[in-house]
C-alpha positions as CSV (number, residue, x, y, z in Angstrom):
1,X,0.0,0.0,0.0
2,X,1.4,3.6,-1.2
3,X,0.9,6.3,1.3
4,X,1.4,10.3,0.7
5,X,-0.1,13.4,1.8
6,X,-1.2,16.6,-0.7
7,X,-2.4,20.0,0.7
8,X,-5.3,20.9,-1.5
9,X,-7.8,24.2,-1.4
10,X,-10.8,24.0,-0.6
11,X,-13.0,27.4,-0.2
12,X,-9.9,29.3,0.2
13,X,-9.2,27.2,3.3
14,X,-6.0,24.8,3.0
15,X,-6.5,21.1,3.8
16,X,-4.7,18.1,3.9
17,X,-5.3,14.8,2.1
18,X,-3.8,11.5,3.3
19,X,-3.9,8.8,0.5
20,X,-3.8,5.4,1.0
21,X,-3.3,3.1,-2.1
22,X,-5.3,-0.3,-2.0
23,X,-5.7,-3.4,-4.4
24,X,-8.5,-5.3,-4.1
25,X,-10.4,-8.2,-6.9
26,X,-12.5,-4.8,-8.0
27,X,-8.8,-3.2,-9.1
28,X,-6.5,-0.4,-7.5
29,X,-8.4,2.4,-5.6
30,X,-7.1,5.3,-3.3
31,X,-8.6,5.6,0.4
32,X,-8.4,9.5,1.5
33,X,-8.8,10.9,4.7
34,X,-9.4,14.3,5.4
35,X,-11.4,17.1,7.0
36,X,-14.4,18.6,6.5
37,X,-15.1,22.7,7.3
38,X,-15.9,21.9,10.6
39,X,-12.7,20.0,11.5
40,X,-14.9,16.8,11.5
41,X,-12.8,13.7,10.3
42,X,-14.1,12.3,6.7
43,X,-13.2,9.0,4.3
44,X,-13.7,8.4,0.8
45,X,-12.4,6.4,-2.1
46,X,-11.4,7.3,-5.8
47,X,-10.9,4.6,-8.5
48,X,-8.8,4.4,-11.8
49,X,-10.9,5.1,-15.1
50,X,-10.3,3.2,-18.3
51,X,-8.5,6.5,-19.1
52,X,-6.4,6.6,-16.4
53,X,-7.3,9.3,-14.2
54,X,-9.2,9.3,-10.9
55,X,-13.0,9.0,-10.2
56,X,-14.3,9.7,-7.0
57,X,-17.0,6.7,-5.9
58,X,-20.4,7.4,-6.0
59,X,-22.0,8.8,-2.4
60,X,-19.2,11.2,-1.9
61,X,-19.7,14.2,-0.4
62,X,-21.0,16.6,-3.0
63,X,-17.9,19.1,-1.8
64,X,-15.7,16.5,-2.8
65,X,-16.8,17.1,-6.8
66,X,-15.4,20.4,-6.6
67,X,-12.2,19.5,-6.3
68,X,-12.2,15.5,-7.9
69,X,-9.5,16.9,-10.5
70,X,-7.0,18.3,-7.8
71,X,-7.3,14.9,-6.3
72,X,-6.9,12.8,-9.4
73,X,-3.9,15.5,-10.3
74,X,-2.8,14.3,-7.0
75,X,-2.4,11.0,-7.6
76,X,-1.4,11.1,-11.4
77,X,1.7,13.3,-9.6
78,X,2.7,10.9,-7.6
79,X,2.8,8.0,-9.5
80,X,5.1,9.9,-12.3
81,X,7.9,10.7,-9.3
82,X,8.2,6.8,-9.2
């Protein structure tokens, strides 16, 4: 499992992003942890497309769509430095 943190902004407020890369029998998926605005702890995954960018998984917190490119940007990043 790869593990890295990105700072990403979110309504002009800076936030971090833990990633956690996981393989399961459904494929390779990243499990983030964060913050929301009220300093309340959240999860959620994002999965590879066919294309190969980053999808966040459906019942994400509508926020989250907002920013689903930074995130897959994120990850695209990270995997390139290897």
């Amino acid at each position: 499992m790869d593990r890295f943190k990105k700072e990403i902004t979110v309504n002009d407020e800076v936030r971090v992003f833990q990633f956690d890369r996981m393989t399961s029998m459904s494929g390779v998926k990243f499990f983030i942890t964060s913050t929301d605005s009220n300093r309340k702890p959240i999860a959620f995954s994002l999965k590879q497309t066919d294309r190969g960018n980053w999808k966040l998984t459906p019942g994400s917190l509508r926020w989250l769509y907002d920013i689903e490119t930074e995130l897959s940007d994120a990850i695209i990043e990270t995997q390139k430095q290897r």
